[in-house]
N, C-alpha and C positions, 0 to 999 in steps of 0.2 A: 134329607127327608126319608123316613122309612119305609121300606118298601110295602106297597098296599097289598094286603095277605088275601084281598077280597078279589084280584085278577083272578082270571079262569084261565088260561092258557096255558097251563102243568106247570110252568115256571114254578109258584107255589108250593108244590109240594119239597123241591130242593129246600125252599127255604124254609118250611117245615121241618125235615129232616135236619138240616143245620142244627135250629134251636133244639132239637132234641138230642142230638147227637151231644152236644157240648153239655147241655145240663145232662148226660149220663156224665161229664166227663169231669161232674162241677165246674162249669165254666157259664157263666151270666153272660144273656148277649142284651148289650146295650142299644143295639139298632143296627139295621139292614139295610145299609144304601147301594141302590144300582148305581153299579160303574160304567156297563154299556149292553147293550141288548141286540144283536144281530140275528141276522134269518137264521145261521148256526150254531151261534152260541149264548148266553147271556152270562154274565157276571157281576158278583156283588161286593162291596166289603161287609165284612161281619165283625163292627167293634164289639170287644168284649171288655170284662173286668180285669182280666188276664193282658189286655192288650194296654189297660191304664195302668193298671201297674208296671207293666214296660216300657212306658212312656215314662211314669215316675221317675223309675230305676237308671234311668237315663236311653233309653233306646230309643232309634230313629220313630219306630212303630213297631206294636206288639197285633196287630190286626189281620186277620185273617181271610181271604179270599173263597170265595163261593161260585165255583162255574158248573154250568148245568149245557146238556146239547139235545137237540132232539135226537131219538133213539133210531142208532146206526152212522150219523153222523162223525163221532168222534172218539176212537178208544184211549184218551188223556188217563181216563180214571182208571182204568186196569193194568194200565202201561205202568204207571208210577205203581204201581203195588207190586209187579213184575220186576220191577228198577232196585225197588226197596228191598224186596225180597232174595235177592240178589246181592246185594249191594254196590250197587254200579256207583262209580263216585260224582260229583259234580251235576247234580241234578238234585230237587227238591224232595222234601220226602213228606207226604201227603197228612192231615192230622186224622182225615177220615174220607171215606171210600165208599159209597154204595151204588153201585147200578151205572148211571150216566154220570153221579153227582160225585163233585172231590171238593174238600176241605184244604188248603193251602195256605203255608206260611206266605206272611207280606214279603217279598223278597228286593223292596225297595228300589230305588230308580234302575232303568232300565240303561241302557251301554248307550243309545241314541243320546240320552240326555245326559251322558258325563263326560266332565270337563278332559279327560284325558281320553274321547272315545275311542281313537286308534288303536292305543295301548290296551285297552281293556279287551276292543273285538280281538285282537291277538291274543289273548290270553283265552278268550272266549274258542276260539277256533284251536287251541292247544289243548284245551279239556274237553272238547266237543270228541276228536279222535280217540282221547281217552274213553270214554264213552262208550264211542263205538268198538274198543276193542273190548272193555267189558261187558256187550251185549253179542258176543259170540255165542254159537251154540255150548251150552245148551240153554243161555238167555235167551239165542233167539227163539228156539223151539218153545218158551216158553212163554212169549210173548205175541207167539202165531196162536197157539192156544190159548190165551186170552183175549183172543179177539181183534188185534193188531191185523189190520191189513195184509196179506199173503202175498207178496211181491218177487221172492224170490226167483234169480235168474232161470230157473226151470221152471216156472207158473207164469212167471209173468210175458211170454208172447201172447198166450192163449190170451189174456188179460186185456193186452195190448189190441189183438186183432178185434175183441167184443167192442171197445170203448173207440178204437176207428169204427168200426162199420157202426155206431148209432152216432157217431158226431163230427164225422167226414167221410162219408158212405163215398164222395166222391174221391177218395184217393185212395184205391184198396192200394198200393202202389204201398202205401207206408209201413203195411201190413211185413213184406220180406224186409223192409230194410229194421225194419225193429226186432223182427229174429236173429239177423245179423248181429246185430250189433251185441243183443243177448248172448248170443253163443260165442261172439268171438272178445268179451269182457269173462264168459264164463271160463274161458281157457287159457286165459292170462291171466287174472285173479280172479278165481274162483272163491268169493265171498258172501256170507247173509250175515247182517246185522243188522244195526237201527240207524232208520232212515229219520230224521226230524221233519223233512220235507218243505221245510219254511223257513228257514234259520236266517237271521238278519237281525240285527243292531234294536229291533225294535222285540224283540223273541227273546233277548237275554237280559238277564237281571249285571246292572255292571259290579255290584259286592258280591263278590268270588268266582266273578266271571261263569256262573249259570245257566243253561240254556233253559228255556219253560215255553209254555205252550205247545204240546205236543199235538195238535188235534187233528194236523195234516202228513200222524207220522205212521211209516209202515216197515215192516221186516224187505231189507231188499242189499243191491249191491252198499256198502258205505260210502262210495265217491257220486253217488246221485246226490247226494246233498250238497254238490259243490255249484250243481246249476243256483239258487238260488243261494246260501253263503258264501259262495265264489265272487259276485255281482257286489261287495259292498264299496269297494272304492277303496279299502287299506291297503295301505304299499306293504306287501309281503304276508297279508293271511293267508292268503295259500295257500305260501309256501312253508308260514308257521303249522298250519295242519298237515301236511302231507311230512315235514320233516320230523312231526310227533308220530302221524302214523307208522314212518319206516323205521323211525328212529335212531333216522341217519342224515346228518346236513347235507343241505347240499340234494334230497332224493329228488326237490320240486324240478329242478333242472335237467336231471336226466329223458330224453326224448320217449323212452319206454312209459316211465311214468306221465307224462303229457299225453303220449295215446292214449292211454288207458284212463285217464280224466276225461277227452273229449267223446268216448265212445261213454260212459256215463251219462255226463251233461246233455249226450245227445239223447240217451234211453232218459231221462230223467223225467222228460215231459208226460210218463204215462203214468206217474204216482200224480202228478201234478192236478192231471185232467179228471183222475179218479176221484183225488179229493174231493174237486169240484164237483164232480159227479155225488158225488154222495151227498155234500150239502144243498145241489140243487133238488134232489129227487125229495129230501125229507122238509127241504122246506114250501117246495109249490111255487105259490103265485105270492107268496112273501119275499124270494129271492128277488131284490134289486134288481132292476131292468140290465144295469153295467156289468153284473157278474154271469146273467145267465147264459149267454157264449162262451164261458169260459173255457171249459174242457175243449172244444173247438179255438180258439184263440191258442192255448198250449200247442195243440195237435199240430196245427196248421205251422208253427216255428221250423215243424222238420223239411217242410220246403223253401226255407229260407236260404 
């Protein structure tokens, strides 16, 4: 069903923008179906004539994707134009860009639902490190300026101590062990690049092993992303990404390298909570009863 242009809830306007953007682009849109609507985000498919034609021609789908977030929520759509601009490899590259709103190729099933999943998240976490070594300065720096969350191991205590004291006021206590941990990752690998913040089997596209959805991503150390792609269950992802990042086998095994994973994983909770923080502030009393603890739920892990 198409989506109804008569809602009032800004959504509209993205979808506005779409069909204009594409007829600058000669491109016919055939219809706007929502794909899903959350307190955060919404997203749509946008068939076009361009997309039957690729259907013709023989492709999976020539369709194009339409996500929109409320503003401040999510820097997805500046991040990919910073990516592209750049050219960082293994990541999508947007058909159009304005404001909160991004245009995106179909990138086809996702690594959750393919038949070789293991393989694929391995490959996933092998270009993921890629990634992040092509979002070094001065990607990152250019990516902080675009609006990308500021996480870096020298901003982010202060970050840390704001987002403890509004959402476990009762544990100032977390406060020093999270400059710790800052300072003592700052001095063993002193690193800023991109953080994905969400990375899991259900985040990547499984044709060409693609990571997408950036909306929980921010400039910070690159082994904070292993809290959450660490967690999937494949025997040896890793160690496939840390052997891409050193680019040396065999580096996941080294004991140096495991500290310096686990003082991550442990800072990794404050990109985590912030996320949250940001989608519950812009959404209100639309944020789902289950997620509004969240940034506290993160917090609270570090006394675990």
């Amino acid at each position: 069903m198409d989506t109804d242009l008569r809602q009032d809830d800004g959504t509209t306007d993205a979808v506005t923008w779409a069909r204009e953007v594409l007829a600058e682009q000669g491109t016919a849109v055939l219809g706007v179906d929502e794909v899903h609507r959350r307190a955060w985000s919404t997203v749509w498919r946008v068939r076009t004539d361009a997309a039957a034609d690729a259907v013709a021609g023989g492709a999976a789908s020539g369709d194009l994707f339409l996500k929109t977030a409320p503003a401040g929520v999510s820097p997805e759509p500046a991040l990919l134009e910073v990516l592209a601009l750049h050219g960082v490899p293994h990541v999508q590259r947007p058909v159009a860009v304005e404001g909160a709103h991004v245009l995106l190729p179909d990138g086809g099933p996702v690594v959750r639902q393919a038949p070789d999943r293991d393989a694929r998240w391995l490959e996933v976490m092998r270009h993921y490190a890629e990634v992040q070594w092509a979002t070094e300065p001065p990607a990152a720096e250019d990516l902080v300026r675009a609006g990308v969350p500021d996480l870096r191991l020298s901003v982010l205590p202060d970050a840390a101590a704001e987002v403890v004291a509004r959402w476990v006021p009762e544990r100032p206590e977390f406060v020093p062990v999270l400059r710790d941990l800052a300072a003592e990752l700052d001095e063993l690998l002193p690193m800023a690049t991109l953080d994905h913040g969400d990375l899991h089997d259900g985040n990547a596209f499984a044709a060409d092993a693609v990571p997408f959805d950036w909306g929980d991503a921010c400039v910070s150390h690159p082994f904070l992303s292993l809290l959450v792609a660490g967690q999937q269950e494949v025997p040896g992802a890793t160690a496939a990404y840390l052997d891409t990042f050193f680019d040396e086998p065999g580096a996941a095994d080294d004991p140096d390298v495991q500290h310096i994973v686990g003082l991550a994983t442990r800072l990794a909770v404050v990109p985590r909570a912030l996320s949250w923080q940001r989608a519950i502030d812009a959404a209100g009393a639309a944020m789902p009863p289950e997620h509004q603890a969240a940034p506290r739920d993160w917090l609270l892990t570090l006394g675990t």
